[in-house]
Backbone as numpy.savetxt, mean C-alpha at the origin, in Angstrom:
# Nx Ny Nz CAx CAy CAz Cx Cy Cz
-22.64 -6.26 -4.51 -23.48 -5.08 -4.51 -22.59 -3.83 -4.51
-23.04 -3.14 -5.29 -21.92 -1.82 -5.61 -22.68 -0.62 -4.76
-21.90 0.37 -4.02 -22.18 1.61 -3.66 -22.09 2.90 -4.42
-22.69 3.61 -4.48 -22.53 5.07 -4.73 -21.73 5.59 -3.60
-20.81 6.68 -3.77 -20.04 7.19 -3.27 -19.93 8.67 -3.62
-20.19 9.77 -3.13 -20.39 11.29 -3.41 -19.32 11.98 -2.40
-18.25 12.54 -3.63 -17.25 12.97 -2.33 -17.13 14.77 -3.07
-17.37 15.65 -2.01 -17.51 17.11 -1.78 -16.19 17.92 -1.76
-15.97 18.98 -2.28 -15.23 20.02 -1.45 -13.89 19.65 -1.97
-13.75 18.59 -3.01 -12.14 18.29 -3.76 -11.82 19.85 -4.37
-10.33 19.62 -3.60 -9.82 20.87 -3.99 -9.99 20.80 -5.44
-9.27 22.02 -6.32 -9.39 22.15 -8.11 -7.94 21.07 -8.39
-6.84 21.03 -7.65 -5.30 20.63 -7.90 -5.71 19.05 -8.02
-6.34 18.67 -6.75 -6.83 17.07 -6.90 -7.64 16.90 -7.73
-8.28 17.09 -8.10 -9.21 16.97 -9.34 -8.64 16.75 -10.23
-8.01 17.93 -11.00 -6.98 18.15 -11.93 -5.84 17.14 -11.76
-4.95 16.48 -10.75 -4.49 15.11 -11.07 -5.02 13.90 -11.11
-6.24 13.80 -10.61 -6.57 12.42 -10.88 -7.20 12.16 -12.07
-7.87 13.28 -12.99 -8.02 13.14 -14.58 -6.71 13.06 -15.28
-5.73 13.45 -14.51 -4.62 13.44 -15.66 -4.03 12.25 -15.02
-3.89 11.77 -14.00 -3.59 10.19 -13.76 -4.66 9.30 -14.41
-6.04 9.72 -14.49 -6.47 8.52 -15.18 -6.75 8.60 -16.77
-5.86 9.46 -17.11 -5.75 9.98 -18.68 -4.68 8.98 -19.26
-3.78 9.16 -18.18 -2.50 8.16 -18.13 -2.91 6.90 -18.52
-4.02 6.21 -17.66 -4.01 4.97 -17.16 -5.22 4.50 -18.60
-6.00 5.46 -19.24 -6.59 5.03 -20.01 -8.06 4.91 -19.62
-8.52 5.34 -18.56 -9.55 5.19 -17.96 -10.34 6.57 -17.45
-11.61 6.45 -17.10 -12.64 8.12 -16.59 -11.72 8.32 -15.04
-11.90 9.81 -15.11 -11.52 10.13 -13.79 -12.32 8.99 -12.94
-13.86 8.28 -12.47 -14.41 7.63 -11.61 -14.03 6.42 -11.24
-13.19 5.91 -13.01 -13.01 4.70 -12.67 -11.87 4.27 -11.77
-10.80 6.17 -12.41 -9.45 5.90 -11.55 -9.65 6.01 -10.03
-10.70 6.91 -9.67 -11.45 6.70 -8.63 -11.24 5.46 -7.66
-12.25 4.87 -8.31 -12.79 3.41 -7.45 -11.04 2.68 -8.10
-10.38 2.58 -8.34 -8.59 2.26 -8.22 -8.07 2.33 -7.06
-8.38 4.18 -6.95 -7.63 4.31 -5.78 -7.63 3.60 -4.95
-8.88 3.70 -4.58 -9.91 3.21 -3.15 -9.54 1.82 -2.88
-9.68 0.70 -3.83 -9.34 -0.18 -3.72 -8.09 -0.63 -3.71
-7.22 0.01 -4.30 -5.75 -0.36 -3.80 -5.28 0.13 -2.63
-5.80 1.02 -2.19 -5.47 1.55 -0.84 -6.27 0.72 0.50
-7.26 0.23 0.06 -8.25 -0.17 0.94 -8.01 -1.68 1.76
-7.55 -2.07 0.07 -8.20 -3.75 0.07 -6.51 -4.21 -0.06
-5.76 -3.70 0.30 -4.10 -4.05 0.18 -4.12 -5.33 1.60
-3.18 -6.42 1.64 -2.89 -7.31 2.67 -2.12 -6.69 3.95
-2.48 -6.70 5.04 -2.81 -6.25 6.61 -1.19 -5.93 6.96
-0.71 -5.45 6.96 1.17 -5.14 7.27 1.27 -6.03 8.55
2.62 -6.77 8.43 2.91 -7.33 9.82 3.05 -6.52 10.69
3.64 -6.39 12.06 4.93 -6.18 13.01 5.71 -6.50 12.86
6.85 -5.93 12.91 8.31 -6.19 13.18 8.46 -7.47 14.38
7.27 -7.62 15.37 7.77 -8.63 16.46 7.05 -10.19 15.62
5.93 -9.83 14.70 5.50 -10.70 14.05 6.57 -11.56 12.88
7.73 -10.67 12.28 8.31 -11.16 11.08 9.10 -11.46 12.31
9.57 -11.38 13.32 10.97 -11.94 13.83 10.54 -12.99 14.58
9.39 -13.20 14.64 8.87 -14.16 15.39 8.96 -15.75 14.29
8.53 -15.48 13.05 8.79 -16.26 12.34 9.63 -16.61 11.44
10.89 -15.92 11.68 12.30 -16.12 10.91 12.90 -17.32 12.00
13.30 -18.00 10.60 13.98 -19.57 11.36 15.31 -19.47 12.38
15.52 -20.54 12.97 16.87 -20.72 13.90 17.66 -20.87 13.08
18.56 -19.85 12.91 20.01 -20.20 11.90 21.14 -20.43 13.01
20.83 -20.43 13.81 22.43 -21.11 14.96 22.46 -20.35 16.04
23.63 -20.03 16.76 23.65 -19.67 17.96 24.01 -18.08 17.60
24.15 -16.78 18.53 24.80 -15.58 17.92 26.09 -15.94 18.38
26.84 -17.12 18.82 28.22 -16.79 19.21 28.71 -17.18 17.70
28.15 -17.87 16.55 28.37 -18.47 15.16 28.62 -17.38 14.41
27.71 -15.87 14.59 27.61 -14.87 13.96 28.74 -14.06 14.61
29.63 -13.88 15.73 30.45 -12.91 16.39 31.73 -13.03 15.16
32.35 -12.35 14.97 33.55 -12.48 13.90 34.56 -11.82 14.65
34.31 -10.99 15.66 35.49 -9.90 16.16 36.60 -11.28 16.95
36.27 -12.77 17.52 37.21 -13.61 18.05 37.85 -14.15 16.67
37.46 -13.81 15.82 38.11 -14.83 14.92 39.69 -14.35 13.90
């Protein structure tokens, strides 16, 4: 099911790039529109930093990684 969407009060500058970005792209200013929205919207959830280190594997001990004894 699709929505209508009515957005007010766009400055003249934004206006004026998103017809000429979607001039670019080959498409109506509305369609580049509903682009935006959805690439901005519907993009996959960003980790944490404690989340990616949480799941990086055991590569050895840190005394394996010290180089300054060697």
């Amino acid at each position: 099911m699709a929505t209508n969407l009515i957005v007010r009060n766009v400055e003249e500058d934004v206006a004026l790039a998103l017809k000429q970005l979607a001039a670019s792209h080959g498409r109506s200013a509305e369609a580049e529109h509903r682009e935006i929205l959805r690439s901005v919207l519907q993009r996959p959830k960003r980790r944490s930093v404690a989340e990616i280190l949480s799941n990086m594997p055991n590569v050895g001990d840190d005394a394996d990684f010290n180089f300054r004894n060697v």
